[in-house]
C-alpha positions in Angstrom: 14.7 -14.9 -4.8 18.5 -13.6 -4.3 18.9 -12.6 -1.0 19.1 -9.3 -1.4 15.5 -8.6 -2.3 14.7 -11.4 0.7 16.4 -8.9 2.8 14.4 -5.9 1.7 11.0 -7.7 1.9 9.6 -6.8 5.0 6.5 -9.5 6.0 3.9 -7.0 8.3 3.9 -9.1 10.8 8.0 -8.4 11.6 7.1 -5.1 10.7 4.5 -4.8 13.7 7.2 -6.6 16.1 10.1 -3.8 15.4 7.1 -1.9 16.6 5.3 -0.7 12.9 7.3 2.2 11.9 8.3 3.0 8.4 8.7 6.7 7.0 5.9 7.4 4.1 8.3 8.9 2.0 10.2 5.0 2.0 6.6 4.0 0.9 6.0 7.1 -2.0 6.9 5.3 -5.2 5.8 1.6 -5.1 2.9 0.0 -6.6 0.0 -1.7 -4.4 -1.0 -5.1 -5.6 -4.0 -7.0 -4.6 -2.6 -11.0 -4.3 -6.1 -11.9 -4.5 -7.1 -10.6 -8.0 -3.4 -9.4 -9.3 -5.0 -6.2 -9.7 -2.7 -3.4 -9.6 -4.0 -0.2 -7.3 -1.6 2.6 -8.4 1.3 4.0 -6.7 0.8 4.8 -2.9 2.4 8.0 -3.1 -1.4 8.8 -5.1 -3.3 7.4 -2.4 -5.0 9.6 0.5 -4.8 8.2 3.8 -7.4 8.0 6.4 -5.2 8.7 10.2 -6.1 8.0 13.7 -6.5 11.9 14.7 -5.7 10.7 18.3 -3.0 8.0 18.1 -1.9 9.5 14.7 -2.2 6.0 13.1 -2.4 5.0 9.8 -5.9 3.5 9.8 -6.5 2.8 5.8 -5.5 4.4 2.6 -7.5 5.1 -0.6 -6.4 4.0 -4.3 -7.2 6.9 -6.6 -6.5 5.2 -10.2 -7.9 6.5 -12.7 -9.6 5.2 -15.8 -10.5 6.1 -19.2 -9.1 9.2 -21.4 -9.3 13.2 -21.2 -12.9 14.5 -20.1 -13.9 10.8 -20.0 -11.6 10.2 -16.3 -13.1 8.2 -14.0 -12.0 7.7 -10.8 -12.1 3.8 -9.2 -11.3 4.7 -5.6 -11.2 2.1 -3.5 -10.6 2.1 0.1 -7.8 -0.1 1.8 -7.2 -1.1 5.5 -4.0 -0.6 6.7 -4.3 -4.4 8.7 -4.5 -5.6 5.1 -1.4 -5.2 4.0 0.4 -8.4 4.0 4.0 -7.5 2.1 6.3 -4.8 2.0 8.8 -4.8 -0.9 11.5 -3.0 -2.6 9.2 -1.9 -5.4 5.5 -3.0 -4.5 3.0 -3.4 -1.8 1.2 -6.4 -1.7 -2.2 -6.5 -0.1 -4.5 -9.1 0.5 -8.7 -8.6 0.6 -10.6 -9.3 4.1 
């Protein structure tokens, strides 16, 4: 990995010590990837979030791909917590299952 795209990865765990902020538009157009399965979740910018109406946090997000052709559409939602995230990357998100 050059360093360049070593400098834009951001492990969550930095993240969370320079105290978790991030803008959502920063986060709009890249893909979310499960590391488990390699399955690819869509593009977040897609996703609805679920928010901490009190603290305003980001508690989880939910992956609306869809699947299949025309009338046939069906959506595979799938519901993600936020603590699950384990990368954050130029281009992707990488998430890992509980």
């Amino acid at each position: 990995m050059k360093q360049k795209e070593a400098a834009e990865v951001l492990d969550t765990q930095e993240f969370r010590k320079r105290g978790g902020f991030v803008k959502l538009s920063e986060l709009y157009d890249k893909e979310i990837i499960n590391i488990d399965t390699g399955e690819n979740l869509g593009i977040f910018g897609d996703c609805d979030l679920t928010i901490n109406e009190k603290t305003g946090e980001i508690i989880s997000f939910i992956s609306g791909q869809s699947t299949g052709f025309g009338f046939f559409k069906e959506q595979k939602k799938r519901e993600v917590l936020w603590k699950n995230i384990k990368k954050i990357g130029s281009d992707m998100i990488i998430i890992e299952n509980d």
